[in-house]
ROSE-4610 file (N, C-alpha, C; in Angstrom, 1 decimal, always signed):
// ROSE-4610
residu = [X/X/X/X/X/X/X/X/X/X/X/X/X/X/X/X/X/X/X/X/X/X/X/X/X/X/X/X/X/X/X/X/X/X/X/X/X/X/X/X/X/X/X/X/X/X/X/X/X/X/X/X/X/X/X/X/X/X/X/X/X/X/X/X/X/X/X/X/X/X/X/X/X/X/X/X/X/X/X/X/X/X/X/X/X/X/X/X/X/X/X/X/X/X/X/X/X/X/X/X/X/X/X/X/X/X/X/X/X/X/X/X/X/X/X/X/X/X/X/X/X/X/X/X/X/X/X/X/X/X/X/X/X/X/X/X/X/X/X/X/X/X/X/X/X/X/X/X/X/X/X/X/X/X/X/X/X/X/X/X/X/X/X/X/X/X/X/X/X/X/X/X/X/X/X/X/X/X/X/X/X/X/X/X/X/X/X/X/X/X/X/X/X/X/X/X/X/X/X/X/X/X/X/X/X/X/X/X/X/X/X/X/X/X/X/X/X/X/X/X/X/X/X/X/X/X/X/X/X/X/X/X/X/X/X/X/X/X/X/X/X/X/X/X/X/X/X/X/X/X/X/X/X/X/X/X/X/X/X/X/X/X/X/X/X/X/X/X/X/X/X/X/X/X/X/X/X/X/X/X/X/X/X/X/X/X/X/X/X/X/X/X/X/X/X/X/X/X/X/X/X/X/X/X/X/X/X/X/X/X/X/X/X/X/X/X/X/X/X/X/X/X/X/X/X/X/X/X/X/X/X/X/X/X/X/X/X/X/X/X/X/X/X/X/X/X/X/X/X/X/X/X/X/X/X/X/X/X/X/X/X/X/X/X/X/X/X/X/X/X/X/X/X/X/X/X/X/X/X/X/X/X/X/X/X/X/X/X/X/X/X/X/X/X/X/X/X/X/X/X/X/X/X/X/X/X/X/X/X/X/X/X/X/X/X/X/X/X/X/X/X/X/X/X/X/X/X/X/X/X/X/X/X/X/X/X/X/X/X/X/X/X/X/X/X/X/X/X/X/X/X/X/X/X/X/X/X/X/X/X/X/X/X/X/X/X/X/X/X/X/X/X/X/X/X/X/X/X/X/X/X/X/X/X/X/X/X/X/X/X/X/X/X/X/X/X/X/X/X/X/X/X/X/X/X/X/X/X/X/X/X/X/X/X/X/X/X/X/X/X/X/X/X/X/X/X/X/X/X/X/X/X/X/X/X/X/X]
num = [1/1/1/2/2/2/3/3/3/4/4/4/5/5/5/6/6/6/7/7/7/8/8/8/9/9/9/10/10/10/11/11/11/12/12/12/13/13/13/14/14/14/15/15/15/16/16/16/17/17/17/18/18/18/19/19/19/20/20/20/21/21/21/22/22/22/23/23/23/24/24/24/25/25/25/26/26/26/27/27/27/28/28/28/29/29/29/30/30/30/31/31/31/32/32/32/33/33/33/34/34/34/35/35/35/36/36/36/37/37/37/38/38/38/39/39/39/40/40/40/41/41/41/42/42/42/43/43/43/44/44/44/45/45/45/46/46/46/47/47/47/48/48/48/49/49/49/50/50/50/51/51/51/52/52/52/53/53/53/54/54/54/55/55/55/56/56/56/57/57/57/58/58/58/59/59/59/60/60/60/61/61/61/62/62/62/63/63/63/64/64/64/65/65/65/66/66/66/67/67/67/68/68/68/69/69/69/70/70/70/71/71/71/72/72/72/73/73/73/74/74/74/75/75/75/76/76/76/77/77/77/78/78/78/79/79/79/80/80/80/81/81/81/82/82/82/83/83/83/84/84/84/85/85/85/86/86/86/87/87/87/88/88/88/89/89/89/90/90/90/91/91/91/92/92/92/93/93/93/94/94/94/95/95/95/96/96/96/97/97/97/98/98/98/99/99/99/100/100/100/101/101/101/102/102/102/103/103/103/104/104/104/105/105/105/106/106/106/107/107/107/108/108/108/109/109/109/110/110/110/111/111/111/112/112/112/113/113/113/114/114/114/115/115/115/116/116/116/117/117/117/118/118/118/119/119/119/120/120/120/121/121/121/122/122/122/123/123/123/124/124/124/125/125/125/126/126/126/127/127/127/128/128/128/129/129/129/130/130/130/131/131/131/132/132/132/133/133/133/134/134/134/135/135/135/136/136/136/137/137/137/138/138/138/139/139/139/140/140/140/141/141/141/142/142/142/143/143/143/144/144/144/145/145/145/146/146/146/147/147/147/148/148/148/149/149/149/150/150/150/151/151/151/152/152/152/153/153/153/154/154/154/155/155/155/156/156/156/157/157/157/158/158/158/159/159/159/160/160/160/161/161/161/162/162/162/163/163/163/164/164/164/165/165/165/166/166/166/167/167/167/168/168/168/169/169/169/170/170/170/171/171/171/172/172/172/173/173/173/174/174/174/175/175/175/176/176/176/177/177/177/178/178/178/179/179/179]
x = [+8.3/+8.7/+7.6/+7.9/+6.9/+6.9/+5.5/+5.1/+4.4/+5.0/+4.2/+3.7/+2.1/+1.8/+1.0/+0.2/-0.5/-2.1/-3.1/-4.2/-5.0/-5.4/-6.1/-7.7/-8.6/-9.7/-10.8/-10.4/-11.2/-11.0/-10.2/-9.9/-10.3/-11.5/-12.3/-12.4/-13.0/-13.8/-12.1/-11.7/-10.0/-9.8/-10.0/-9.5/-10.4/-11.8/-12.7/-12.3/-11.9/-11.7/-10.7/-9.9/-8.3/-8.5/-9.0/-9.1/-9.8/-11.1/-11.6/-11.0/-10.6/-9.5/-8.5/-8.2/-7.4/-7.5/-8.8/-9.9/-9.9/-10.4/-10.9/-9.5/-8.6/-7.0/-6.4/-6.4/-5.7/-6.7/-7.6/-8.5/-8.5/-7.1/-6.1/-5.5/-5.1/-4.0/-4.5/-6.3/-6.6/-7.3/-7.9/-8.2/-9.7/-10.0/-11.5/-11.8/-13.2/-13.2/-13.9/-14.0/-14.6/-16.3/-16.7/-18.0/-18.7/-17.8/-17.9/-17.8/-16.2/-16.6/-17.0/-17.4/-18.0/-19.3/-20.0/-21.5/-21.6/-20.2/-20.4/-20.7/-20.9/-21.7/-20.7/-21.5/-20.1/-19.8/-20.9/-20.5/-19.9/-20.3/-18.6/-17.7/-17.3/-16.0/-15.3/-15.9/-15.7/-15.3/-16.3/-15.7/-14.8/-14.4/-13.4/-11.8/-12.0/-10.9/-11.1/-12.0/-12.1/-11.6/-11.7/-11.7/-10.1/-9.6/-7.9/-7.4/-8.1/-6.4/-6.7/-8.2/-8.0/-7.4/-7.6/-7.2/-5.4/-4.5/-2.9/-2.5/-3.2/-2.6/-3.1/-3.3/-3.6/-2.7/-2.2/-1.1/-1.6/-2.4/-2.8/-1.7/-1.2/-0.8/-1.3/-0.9/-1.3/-0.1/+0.7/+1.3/+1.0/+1.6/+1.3/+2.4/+1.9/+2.9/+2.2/+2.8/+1.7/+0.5/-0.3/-1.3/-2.2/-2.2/-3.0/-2.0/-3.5/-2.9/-2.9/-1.4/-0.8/-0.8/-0.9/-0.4/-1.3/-1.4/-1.7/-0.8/-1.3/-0.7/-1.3/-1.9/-2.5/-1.5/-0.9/+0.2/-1.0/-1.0/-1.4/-0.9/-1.3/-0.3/-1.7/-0.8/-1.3/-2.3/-3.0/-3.8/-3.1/-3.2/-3.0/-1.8/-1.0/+0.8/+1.6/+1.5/+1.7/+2.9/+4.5/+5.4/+5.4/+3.8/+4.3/+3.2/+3.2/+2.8/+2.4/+1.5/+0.6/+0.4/+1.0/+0.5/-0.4/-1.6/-2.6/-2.4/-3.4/-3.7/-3.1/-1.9/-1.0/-1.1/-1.0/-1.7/-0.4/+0.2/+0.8/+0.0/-0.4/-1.1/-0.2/-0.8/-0.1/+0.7/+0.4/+1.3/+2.5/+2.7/+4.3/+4.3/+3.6/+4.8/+6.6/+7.2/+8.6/+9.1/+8.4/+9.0/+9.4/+9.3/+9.5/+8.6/+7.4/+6.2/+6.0/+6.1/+5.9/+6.9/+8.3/+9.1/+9.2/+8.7/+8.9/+7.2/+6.5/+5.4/+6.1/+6.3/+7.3/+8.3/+8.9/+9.7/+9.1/+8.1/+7.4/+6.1/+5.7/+5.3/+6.0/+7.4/+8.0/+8.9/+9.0/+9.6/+8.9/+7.7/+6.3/+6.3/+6.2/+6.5/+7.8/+8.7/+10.1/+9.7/+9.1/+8.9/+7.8/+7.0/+6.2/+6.5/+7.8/+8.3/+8.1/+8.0/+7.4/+8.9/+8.5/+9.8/+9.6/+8.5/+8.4/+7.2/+7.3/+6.1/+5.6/+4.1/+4.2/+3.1/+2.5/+2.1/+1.5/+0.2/+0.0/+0.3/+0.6/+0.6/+0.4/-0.2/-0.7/+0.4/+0.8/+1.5/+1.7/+2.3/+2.7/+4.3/+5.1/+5.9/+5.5/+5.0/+4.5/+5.7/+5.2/+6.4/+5.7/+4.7/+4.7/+5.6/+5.4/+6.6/+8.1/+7.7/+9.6/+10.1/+9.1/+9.3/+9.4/+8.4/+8.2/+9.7/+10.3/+11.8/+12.8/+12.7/+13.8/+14.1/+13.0/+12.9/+13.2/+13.1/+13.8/+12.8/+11.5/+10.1/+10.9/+10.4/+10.5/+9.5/+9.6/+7.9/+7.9/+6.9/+6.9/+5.5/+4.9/+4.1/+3.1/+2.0/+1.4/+1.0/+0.8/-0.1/-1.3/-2.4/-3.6/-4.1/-5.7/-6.3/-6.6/-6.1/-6.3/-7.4/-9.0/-9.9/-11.1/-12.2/-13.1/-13.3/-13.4/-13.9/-13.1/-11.4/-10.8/-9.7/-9.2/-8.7/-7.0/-6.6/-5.6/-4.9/-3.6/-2.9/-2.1/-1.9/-1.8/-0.3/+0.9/+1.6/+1.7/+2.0/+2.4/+4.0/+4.3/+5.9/+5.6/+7.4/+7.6/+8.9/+9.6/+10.4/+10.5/+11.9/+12.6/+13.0/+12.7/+13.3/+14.1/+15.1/+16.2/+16.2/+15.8/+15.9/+16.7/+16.4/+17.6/+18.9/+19.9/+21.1/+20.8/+21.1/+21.0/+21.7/+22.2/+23.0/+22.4/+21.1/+20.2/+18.8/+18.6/+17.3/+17.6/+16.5/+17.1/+17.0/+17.4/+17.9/+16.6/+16.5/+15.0/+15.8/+16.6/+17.5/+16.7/+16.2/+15.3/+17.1/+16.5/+16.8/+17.7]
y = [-17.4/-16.8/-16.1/-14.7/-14.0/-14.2/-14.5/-14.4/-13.0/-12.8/-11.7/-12.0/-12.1/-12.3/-11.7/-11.6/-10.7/-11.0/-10.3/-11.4/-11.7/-13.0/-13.4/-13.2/-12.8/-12.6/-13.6/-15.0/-15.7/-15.4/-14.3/-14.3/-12.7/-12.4/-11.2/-11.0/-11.9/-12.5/-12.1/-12.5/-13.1/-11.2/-10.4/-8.7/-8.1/-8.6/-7.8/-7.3/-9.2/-9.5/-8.5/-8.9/-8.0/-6.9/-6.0/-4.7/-3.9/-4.7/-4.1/-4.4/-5.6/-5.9/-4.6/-4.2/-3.4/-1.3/-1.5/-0.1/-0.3/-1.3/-1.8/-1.4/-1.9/-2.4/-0.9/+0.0/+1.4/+2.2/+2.8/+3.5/+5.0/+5.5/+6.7/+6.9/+5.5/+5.7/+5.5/+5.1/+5.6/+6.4/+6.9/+7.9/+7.5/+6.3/+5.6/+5.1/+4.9/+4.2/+3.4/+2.4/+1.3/+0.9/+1.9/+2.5/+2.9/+3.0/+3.4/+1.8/+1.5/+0.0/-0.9/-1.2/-2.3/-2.1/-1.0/-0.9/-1.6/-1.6/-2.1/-3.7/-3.9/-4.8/-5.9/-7.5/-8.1/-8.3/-7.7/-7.9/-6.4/-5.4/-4.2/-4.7/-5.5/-6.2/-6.6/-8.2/-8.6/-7.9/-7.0/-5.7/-5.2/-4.8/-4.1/-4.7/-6.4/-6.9/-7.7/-7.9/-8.0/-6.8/-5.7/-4.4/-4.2/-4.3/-4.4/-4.8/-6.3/-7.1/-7.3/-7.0/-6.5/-5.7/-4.3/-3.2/-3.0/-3.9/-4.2/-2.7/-1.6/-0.7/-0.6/-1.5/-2.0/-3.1/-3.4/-4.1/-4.5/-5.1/-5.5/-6.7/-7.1/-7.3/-8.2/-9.5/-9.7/-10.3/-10.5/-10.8/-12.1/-13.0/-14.5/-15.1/-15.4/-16.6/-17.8/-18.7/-19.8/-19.8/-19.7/-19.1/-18.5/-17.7/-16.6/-15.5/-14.7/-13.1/-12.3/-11.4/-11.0/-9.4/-8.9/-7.8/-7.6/-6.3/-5.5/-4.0/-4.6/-3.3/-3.1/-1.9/-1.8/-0.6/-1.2/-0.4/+0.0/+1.4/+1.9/+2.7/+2.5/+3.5/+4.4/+6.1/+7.0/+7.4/+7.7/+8.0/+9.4/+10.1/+11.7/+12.3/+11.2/+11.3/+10.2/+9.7/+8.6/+8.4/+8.8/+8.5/+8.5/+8.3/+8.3/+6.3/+6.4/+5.4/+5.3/+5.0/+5.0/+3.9/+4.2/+2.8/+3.8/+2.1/+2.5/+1.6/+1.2/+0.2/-0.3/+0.0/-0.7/-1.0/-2.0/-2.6/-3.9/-3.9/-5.1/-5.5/-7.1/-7.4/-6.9/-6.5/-6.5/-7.1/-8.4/-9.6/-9.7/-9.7/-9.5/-8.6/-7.5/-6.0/-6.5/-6.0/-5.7/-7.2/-8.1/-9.5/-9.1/-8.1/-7.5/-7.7/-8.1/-8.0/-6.8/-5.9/-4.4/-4.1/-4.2/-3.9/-4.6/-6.4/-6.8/-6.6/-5.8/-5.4/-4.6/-3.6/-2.1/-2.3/-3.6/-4.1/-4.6/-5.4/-6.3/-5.0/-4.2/-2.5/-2.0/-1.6/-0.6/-1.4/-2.8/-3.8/-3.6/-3.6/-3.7/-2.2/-1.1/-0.1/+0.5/-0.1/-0.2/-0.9/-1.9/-2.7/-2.1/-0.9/-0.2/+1.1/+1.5/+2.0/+3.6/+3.5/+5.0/+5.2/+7.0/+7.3/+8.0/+7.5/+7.9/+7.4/+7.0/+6.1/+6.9/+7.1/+8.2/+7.3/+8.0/+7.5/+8.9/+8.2/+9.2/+8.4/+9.5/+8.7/+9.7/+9.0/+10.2/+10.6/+11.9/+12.5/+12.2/+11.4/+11.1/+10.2/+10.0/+9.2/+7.6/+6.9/+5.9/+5.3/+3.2/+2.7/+2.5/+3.3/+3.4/+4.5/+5.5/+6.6/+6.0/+5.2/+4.8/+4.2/+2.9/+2.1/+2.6/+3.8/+4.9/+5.4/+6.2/+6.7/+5.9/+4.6/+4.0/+3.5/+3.2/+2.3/+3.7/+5.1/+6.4/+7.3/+7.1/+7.6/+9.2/+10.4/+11.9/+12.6/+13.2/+13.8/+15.3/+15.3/+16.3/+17.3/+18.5/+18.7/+19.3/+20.0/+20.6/+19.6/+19.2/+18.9/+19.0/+17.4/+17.5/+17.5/+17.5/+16.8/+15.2/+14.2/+13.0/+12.9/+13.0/+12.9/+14.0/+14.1/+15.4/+15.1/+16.4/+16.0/+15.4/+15.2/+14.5/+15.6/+15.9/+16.5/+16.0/+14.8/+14.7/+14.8/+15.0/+15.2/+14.9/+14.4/+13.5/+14.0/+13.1/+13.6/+12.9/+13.3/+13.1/+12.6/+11.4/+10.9/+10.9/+10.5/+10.3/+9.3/+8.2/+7.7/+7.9/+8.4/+8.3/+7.8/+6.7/+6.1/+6.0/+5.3/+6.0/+5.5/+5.9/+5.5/+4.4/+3.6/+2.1/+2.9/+2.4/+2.8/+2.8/+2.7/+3.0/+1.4/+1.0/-0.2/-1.6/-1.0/-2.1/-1.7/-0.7/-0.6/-1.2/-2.5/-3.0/-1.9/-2.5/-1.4/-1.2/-0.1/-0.1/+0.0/-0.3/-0.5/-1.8/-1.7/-2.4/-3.4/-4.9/-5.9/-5.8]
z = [+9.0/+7.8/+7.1/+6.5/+6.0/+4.8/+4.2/+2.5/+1.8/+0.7/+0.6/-1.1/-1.3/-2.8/-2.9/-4.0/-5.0/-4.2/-4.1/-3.3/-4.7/-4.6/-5.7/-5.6/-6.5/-6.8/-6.4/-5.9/-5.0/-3.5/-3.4/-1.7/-1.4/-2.0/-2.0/-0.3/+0.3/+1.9/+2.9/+2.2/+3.1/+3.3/+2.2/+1.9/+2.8/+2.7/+3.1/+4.9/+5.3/+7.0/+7.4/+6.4/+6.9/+6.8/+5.5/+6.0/+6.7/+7.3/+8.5/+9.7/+9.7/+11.4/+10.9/+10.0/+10.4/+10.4/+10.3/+10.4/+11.6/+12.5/+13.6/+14.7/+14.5/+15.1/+15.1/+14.1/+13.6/+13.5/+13.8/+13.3/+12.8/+13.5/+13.3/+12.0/+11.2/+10.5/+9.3/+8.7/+7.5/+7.1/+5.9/+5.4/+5.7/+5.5/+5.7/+7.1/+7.3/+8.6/+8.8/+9.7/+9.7/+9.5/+10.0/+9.7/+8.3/+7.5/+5.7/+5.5/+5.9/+5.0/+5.3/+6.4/+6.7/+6.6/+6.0/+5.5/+3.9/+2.8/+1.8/+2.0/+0.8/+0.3/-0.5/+0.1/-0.3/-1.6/-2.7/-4.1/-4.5/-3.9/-3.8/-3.5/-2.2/-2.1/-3.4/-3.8/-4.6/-6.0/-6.1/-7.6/-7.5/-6.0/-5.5/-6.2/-5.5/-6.0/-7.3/-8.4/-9.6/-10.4/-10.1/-11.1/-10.8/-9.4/-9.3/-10.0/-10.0/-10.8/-11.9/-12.5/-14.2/-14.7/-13.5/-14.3/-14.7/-13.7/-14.0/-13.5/-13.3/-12.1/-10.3/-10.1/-8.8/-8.2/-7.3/-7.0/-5.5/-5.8/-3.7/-3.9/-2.0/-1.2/-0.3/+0.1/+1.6/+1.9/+3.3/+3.9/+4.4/+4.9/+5.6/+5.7/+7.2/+7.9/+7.8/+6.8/+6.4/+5.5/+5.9/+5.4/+6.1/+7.6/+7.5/+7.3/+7.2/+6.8/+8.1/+7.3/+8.8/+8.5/+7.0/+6.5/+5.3/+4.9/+3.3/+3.2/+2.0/+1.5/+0.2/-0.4/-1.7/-2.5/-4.3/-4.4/-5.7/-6.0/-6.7/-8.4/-9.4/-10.3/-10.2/-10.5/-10.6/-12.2/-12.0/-13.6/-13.9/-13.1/-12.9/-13.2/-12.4/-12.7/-12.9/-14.4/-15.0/-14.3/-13.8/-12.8/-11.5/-11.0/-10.0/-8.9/-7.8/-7.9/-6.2/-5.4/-4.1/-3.4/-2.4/-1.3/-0.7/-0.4/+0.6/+1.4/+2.4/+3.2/+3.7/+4.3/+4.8/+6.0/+6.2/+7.9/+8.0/+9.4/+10.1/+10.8/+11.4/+12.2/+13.6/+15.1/+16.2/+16.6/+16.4/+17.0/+16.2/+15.0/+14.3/+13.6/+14.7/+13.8/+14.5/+14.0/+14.2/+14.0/+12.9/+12.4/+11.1/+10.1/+9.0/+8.1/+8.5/+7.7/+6.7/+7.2/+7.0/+5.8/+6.1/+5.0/+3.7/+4.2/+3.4/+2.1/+3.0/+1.8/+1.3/+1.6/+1.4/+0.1/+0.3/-0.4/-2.0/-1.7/-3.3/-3.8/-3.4/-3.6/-4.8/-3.9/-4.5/-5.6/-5.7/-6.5/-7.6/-7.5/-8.6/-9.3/-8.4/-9.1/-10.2/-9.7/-10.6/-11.6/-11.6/-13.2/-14.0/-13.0/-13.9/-14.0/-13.8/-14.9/-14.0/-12.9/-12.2/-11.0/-11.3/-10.7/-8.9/-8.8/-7.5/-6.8/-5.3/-4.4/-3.6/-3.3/-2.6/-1.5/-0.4/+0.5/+1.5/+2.3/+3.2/+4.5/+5.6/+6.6/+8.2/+9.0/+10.1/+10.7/+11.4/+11.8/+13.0/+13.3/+15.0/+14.6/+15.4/+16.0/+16.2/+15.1/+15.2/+14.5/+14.8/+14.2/+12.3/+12.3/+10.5/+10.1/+11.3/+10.4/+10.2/+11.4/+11.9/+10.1/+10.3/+9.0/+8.0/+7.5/+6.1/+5.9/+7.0/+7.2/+7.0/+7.8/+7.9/+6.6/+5.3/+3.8/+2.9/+3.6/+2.5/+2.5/+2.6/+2.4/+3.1/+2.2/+3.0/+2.7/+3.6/+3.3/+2.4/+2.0/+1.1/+1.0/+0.6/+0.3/+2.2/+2.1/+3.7/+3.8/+5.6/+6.4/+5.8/+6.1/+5.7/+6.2/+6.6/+7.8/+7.5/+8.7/+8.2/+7.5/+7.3/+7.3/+7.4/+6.5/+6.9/+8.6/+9.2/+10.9/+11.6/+11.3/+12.2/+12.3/+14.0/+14.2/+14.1/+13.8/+13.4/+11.6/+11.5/+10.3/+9.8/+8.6/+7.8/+7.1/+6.4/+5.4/+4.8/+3.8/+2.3/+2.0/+1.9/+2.4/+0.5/+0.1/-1.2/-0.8/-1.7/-2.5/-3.7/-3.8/-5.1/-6.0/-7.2/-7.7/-8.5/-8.3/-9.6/-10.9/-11.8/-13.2/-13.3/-14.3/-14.7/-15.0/-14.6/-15.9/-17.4/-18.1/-19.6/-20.1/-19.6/-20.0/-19.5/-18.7/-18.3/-19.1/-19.6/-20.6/-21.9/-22.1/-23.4/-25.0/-25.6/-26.9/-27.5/-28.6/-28.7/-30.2/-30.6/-32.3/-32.5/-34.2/-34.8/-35.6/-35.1/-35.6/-37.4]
């Protein structure tokens, strides 16, 4: 069974491992590379995931069967476009992709973004036939916006997927009539 929670700020070490096994494992499919981050420093780590979950527009992710970590995902609110809202880091471990690891990040993401109030998820992701496009597609994600280059110097290209969210009904936004 897959768990998906919030990573807590003593599990700085647990974020640092996972996101380089998964720089290491994908090295195609982020914007960073393993070489950048695995030169920081473990008290950048640690700020990294202190300044997240103070800031309440950062939404990291880890996945677990049990208790190791199988998955991330980093959900982001936008500064720039207060409706709108950013996965990064999305990583399945190899061994249970296709257990629903992946959607079910996908799922407590875009869950988090609905309660923050944003009307749209956006995401990059490399341009190939991979099972992240498959996943991105299959959960609604459509792409929008040109081709990037994944990365300065990299000869692969990147898109820009979006989800839509649909406003509450009106009859589920509580009343804002004064008492």
């Amino acid at each position: 069974m897959i768990d998906i929670r919030q990573i807590q700020v003593s599990e700085w070490q647990k974020y640092r491992d996972v996101r380089l096994r998964a720089l290491r494992d994908a090295p195609d499919a982020f914007g960073s590379t393993y070489a950048i981050e695995s030169a920081k420093t473990d008290a950048a780590w640690q700020h990294q995931i202190e300044t997240a979950l103070s800031s309440h527009s950062d939404y990291p992710l880890f996945a677990l069967i049990q208790e190791d970590v199988c998955g991330l995902v980093w959900c982001k609110l936008s500064a720039a476009e207060p409706d709108t809202a950013h996965i990064y880091q999305m990583w399945v471990d190899p061994a249970v992709r296709g257990s629903g690891a992946g959607h079910a990040l996908l799922d407590c993401a875009v869950m988090w973004a609905r309660k923050k109030a944003v009307h749209r998820v956006c995401l990059g992701v490399t341009l190939a036939q991979s099972p992240a496009m498959r996943l991105y597609q299959k959960y609604g994600f459509l792409p929008i916006g040109q081709l990037e280059p994944l990365r300065e110097g990299s000869h692969l290209e990147a898109q820009t997927l979006e989800l839509q969210l649909e406003p509450r009904p009106a009859s589920l936004i509580p009343s804002q009539t004064p008492s």
